[in-house]
C-alpha positions as CSV (number, residue, x, y, z in Angstrom):
1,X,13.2,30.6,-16.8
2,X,13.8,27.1,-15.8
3,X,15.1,26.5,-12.7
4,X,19.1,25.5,-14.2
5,X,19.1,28.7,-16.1
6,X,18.1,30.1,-13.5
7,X,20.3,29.2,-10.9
8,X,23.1,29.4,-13.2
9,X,22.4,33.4,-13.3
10,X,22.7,34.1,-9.8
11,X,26.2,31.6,-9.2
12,X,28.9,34.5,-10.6
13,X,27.6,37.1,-8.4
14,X,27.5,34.5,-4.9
15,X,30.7,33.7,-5.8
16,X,31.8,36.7,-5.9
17,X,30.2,38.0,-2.8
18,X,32.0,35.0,-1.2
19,X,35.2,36.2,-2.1
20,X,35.1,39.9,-1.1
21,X,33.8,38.9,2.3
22,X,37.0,36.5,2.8
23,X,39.5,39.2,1.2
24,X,38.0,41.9,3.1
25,X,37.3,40.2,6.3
26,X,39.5,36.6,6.6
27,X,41.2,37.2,9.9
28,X,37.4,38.8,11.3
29,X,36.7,36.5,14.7
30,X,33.1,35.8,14.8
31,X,32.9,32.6,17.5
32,X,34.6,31.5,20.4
33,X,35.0,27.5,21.7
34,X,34.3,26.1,25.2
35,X,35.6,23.3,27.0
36,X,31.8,22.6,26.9
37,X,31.0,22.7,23.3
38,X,34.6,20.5,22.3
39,X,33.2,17.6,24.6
40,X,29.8,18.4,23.5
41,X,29.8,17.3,19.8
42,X,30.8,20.9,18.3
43,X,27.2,21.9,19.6
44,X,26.5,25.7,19.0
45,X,30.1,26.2,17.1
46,X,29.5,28.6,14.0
47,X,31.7,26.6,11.3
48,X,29.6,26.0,8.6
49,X,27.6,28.0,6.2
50,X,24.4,26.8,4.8
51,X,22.4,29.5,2.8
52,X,19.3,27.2,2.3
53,X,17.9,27.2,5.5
54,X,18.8,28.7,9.2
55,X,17.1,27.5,12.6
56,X,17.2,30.2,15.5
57,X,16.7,29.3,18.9
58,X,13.7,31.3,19.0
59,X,12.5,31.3,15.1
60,X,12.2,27.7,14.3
61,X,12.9,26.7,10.7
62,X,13.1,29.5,8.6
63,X,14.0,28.4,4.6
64,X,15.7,31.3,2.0
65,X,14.3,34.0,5.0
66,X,11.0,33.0,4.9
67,X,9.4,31.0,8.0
68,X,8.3,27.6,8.1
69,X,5.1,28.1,8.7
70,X,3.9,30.5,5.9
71,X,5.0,27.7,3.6
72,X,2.5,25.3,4.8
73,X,0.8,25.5,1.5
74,X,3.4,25.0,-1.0
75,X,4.0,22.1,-2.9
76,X,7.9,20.4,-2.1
77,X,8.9,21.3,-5.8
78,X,8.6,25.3,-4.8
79,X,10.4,24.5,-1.7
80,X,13.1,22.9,-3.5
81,X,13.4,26.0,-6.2
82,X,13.2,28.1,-3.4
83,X,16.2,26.4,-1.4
84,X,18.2,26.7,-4.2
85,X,17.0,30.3,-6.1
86,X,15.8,32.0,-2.7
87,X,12.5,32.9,-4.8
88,X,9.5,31.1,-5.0
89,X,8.4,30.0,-8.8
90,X,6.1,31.8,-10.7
91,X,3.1,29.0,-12.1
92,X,5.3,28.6,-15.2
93,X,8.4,27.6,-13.6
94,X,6.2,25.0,-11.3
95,X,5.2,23.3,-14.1
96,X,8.4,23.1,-15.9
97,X,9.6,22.0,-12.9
98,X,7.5,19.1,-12.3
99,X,7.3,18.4,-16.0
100,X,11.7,17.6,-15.3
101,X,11.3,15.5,-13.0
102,X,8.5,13.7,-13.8
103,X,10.7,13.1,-17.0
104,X,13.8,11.9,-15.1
105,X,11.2,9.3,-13.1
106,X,12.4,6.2,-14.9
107,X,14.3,4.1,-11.8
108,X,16.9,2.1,-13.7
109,X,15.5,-2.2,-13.7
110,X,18.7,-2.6,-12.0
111,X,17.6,-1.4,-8.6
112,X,14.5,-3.1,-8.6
113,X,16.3,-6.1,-8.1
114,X,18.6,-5.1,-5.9
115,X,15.7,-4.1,-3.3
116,X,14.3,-7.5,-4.3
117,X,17.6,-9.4,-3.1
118,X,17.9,-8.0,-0.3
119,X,16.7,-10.6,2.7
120,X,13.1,-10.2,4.0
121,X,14.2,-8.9,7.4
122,X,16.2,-6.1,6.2
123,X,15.4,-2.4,7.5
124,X,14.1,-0.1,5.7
125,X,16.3,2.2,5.7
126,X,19.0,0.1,4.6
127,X,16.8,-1.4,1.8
128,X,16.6,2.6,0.9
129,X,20.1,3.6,1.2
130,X,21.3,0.7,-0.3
131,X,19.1,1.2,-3.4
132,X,20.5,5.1,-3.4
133,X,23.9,3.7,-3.5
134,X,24.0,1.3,-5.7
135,X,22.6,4.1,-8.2
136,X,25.9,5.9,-8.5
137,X,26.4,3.6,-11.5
138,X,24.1,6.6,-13.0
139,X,26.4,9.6,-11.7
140,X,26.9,12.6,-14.2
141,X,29.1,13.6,-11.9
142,X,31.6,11.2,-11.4
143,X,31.4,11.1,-15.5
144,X,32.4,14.2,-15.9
145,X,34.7,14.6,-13.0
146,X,37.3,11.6,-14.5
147,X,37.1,13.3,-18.0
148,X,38.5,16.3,-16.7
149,X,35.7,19.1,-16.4
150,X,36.9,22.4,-14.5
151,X,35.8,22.8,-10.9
152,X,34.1,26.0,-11.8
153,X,31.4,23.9,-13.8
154,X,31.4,20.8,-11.4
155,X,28.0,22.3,-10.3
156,X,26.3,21.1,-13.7
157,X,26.3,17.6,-13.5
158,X,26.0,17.6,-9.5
159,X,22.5,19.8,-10.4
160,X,21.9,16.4,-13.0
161,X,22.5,13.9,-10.6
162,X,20.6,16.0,-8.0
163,X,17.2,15.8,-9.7
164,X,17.6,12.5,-10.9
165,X,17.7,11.3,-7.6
166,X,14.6,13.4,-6.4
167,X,12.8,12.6,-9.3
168,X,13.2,8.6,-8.3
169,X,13.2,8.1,-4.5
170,X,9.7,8.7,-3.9
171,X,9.2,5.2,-6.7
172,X,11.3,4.1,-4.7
173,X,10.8,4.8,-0.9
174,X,6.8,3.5,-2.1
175,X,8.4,-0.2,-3.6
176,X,10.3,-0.5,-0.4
177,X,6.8,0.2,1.8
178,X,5.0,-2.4,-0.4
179,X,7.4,-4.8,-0.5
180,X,8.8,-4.8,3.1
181,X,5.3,-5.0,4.7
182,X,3.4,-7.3,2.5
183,X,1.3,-4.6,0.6
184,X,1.0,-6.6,-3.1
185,X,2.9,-5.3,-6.0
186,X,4.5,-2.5,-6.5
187,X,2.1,0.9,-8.3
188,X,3.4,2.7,-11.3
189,X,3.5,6.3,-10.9
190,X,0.5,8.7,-11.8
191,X,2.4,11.7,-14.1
192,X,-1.1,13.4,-13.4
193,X,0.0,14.0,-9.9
194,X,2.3,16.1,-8.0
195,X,5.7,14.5,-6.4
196,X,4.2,14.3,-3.1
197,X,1.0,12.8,-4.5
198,X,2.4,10.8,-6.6
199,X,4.9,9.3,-3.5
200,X,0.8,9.2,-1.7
201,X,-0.4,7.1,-4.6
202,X,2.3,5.0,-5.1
203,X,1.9,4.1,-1.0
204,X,-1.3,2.7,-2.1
205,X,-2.4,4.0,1.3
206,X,-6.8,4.3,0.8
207,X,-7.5,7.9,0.4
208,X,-11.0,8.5,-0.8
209,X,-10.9,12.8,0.4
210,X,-7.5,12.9,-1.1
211,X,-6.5,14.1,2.4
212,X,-3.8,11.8,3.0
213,X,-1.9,13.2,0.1
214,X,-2.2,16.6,1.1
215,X,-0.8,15.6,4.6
216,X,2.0,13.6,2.4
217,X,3.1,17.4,1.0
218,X,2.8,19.0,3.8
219,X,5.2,16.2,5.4
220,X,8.1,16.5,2.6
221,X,7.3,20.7,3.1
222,X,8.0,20.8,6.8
223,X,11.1,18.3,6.6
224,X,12.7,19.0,3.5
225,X,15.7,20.9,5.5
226,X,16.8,22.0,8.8
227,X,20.6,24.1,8.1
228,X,23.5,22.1,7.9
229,X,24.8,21.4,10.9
230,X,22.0,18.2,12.2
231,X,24.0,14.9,11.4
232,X,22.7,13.8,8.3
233,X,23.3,17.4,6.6
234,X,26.6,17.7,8.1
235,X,27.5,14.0,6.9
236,X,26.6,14.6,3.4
237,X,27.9,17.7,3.1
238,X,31.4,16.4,4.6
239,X,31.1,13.7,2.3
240,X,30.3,15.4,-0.8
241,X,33.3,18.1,-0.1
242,X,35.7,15.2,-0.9
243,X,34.1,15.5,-4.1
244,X,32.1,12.1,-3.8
245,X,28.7,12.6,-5.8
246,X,25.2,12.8,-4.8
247,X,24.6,9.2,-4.2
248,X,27.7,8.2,-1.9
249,X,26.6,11.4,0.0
250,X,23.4,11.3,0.2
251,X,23.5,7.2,1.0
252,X,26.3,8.1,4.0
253,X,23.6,11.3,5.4
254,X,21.2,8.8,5.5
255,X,22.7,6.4,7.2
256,X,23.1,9.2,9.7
257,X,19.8,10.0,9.7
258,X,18.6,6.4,10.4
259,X,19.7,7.1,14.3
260,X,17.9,7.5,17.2
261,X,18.5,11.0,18.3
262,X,17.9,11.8,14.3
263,X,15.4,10.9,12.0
264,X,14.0,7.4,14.0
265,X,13.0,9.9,16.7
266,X,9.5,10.2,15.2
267,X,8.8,6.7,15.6
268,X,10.0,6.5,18.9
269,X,7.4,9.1,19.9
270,X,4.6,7.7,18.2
271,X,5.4,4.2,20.5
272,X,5.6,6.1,22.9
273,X,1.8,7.3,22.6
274,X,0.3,3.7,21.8
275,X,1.9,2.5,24.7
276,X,0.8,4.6,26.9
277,X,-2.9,4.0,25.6
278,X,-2.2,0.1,26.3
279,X,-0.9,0.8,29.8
280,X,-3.8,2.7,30.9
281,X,-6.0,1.1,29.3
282,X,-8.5,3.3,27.9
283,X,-8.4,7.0,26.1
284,X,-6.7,8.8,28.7
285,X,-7.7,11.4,30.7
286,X,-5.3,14.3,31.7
287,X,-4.9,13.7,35.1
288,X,-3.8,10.1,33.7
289,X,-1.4,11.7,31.1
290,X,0.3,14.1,33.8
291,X,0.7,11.0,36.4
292,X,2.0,9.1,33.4
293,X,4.6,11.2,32.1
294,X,5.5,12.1,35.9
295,X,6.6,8.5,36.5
296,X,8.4,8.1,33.7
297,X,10.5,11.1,35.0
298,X,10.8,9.8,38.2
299,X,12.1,6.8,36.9
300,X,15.2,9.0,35.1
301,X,13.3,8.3,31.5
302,X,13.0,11.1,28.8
303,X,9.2,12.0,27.6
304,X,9.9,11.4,24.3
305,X,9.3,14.4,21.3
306,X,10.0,16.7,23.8
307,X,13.4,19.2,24.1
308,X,15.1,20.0,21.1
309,X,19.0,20.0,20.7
310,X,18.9,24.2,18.8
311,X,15.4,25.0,19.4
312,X,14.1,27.1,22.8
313,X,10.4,27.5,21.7
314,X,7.6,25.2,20.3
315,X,9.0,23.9,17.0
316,X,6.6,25.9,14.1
317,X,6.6,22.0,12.4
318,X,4.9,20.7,15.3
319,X,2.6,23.6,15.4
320,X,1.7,22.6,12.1
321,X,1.2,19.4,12.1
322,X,-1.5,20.3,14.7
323,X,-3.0,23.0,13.5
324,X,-3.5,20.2,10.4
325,X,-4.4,17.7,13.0
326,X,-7.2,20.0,14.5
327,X,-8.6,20.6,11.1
328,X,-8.5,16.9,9.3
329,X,-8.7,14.4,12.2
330,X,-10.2,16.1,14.9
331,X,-11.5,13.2,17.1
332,X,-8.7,10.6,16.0
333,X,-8.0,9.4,19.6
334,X,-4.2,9.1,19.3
335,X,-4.0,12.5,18.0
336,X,-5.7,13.3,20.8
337,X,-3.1,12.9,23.4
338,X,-0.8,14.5,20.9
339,X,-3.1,17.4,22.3
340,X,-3.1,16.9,25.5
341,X,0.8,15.8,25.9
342,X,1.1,19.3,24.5
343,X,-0.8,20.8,27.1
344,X,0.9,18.9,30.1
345,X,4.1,17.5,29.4
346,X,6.0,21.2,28.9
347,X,4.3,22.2,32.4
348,X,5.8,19.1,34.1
349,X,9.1,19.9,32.8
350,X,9.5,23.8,33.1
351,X,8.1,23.0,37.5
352,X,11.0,20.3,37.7
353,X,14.0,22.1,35.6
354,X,14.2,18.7,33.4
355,X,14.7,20.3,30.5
356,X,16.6,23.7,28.5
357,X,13.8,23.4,26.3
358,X,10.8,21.6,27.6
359,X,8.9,22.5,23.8
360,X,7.8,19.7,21.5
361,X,10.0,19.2,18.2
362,X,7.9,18.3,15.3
363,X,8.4,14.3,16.2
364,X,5.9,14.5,18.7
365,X,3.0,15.0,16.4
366,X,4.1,13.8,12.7
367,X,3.6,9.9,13.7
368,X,0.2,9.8,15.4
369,X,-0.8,11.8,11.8
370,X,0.3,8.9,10.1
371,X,-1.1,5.8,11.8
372,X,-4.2,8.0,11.5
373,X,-3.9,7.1,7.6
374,X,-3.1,3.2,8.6
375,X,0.3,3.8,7.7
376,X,1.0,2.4,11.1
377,X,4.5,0.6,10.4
378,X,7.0,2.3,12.6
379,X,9.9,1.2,11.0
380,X,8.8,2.8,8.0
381,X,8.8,6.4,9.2
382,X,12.4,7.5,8.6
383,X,12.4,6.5,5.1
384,X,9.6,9.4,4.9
385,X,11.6,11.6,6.5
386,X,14.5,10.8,4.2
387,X,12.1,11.6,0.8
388,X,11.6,14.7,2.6
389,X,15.0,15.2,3.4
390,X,16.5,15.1,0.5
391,X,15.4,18.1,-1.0
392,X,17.4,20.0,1.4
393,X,20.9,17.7,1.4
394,X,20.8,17.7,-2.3
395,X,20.4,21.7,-2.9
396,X,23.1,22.2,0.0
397,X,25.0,20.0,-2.4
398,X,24.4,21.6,-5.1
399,X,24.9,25.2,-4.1
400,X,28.1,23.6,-2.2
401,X,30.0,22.7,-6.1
402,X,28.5,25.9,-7.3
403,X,30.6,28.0,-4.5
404,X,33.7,25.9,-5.2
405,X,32.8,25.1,-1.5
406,X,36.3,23.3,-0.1
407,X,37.4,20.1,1.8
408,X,35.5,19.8,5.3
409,X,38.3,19.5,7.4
410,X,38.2,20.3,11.5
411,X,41.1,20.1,14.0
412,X,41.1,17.8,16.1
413,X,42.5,18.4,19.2
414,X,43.9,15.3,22.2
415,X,42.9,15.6,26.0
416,X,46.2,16.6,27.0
417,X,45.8,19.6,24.8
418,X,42.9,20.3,26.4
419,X,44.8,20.0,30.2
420,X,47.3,22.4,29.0
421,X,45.2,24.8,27.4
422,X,43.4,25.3,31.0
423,X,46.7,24.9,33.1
């Protein structure tokens, strides 16, 4: 059954499970607010529902009720039919899968020169935002929107525009690498390969053992979603409940994503490692590393890739990332202190209180993987993320039109509200 079909089988009865829980149960309190939580950025307020992925405190990333880390050896396409089926595809519905979107490839001439307009100094991430945007010209969606179709079916042509974009970004995302940083001209695609190898290839980053394309699905695996509620979910989903398609969503998540306490994090921690290795001098040893990251606390700094704004344990991505470390690059000396931050830094800060969760998120270990490979341009690293990414913000769109989800609309509330409220 391919994957339309079969998502299209299993809408009627979530819709009407949906209904029955709010006839049965609409005036049901499940959450209080603190003062805390309204001046702290709606932190830990239940509010949304995401059905692709949940995080717990002490579970980590857990996708359709499955954990992160007994996914480690799927390829992103089963992720994405498993975000939005809650199954895994059988071998048949993997390759029809693949066969869709390697036939939806084609990235309209138009954008190509749009990226190529843009001036030489230009980020990134604007560079892939702006080519995201400027694709809405190709929206199903809004198509079929203006000529009238019935919200009930406005799924359809979000599910179009959905794996159109997928099916393009990582051609994309790869241009933008090879353009931005002087890498020659840009590589067709391989339709022998995967998506994630195909994205590898298209890098044109040297890979005689073929290993740096399995670390490239592994990558989009571990960040294709994180629930709803991180900024550049939250953004897109607000942004698509207005009814705006894919590409203004996904563009404005992105955007979101591009910030420092989001997606940009990974690179910060990966600066963070080579410059500790330039200020000491020499592969460091872990009396070095603890005196280190010491003074950098005694100085009021953060040690960067470490704390998590959910999590309360070890993030399972990080876990594998190293466990994939340990068994590919072994003796790579940057992945090295990944190691032995590991082994110091949460000690340091557990002794001194610094932190609620003193754990390493999966930032601290996906960049030293990376410059491993020679894909050592920082700047570069959240437009990975984002190919990832956008598995998960396009099936929480999708499955958003299929529920007839509504407008995202909070109260806001003033600061004299807030002085009466607690006399």
């Amino acid at each position: 059954m391919l994957l339309k079909e079969k998502l299209a089988s299993q809408i009627p009865g979530l819709r009407e499970e949906a209904k029955s829980i709010v006839k049965n149960y609409n005036t049901k309190v499940i959450g209080d607010v603190t003062i805390d939580q309204l001046y702290g950025g709606m932190r830990g307020v239940k509010s949304l529902i995401c059905d692709t992925s949940e995080v717990g405190l002490d579970t980590g990333l857990i996708i359709r009720g499955i954990p992160i880390l007994e996914l480690t050896d799927k390829l992103p396409e089963e992720i994405f039919y498993l975000l939005l089926t809650g199954e895994l595809p059988s071998a048949e519905d993997l390759k029809a899968l693949e066969k869709d979107w390697d036939s939806r490839s084609n990235v309209p001439d138009y954008v190509w020169k749009v990226i190529d307009s843009l001036p030489k100094e230009t980020h990134p991430m604007v560079m892939l935002n702006t080519a995201i945007l400027v694709m809405e010209n190709e929206s199903e969606f809004r198509k079929q929107y203006d000529a009238g179709l019935g919200k009930d079916k406005l799924w359809e042509p979000m599910f179009e525009d959905c794996m159109n974009l997928i099916a393009r970004v990582p051609s994309i995302a790869a241009y933008i690498y090879r353009k931005k940083f002087n890498k020659g001209p840009r590589i067709e695609s391989d339709h022998n390969l995967d998506w994630a190898a195909d994205y590898a290839h298209m890098l044109g980053i040297e890979d005689k053992d073929g290993s740096f394309k399995k670390l490239m699905r592994l990558y989009m695996v571990l960040h294709s979603d994180h629930e709803s509620g991180n900024v550049s979910a939250f953004s897109t989903q607000t942004i698509g409940s207005a009814l705006s398609d894919i590409y203004y969503a996904v563009s404005g998540g992105l955007n979101g994503l591009a910030g420092p306490l989001h997606g940009l994090a990974n690179q910060e921690c990966l600066r963070f490692i080579v410059q500790m290795r330039k200020d000491i001098g020499h592969s460091p040893t872990d009396a070095e590393v603890k005196d280190y990251c010491q003074n950098l606390l005694n100085n009021k700094r953060v040690i960067p890739g470490y704390g998590h704004a959910v999590l309360r344990v070890t993030d399972p991505r990080f876990t594998a990332f190293l466990n994939w470390g340990k068994e590919n690059i072994p003796n790579d000396e940057t992945f090295k202190i990944v190691e032995q931050l590991f082994d110091i830094v949460p000690k340091i800060l557990i002794e001194q209180g610094k932190a609620k969760d003193p754990w390493p998120n999966v930032d601290a270990a996906s960049g030293s993987l990376l410059f491993h490979y020679g894909l050592t341009e920082y700047e570069y690293y959240t437009v990975l993320f984002s190919v990832s990414r956008i598995l998960g913000l396009t099936a929480q769109s999708i499955m958003a039109r299929a529920m007839n989800a509504p407008l995202i609309r909070p109260k806001s509330v003033t600061t004299n509200w807030v002085k009466n409220q607690i006399g």
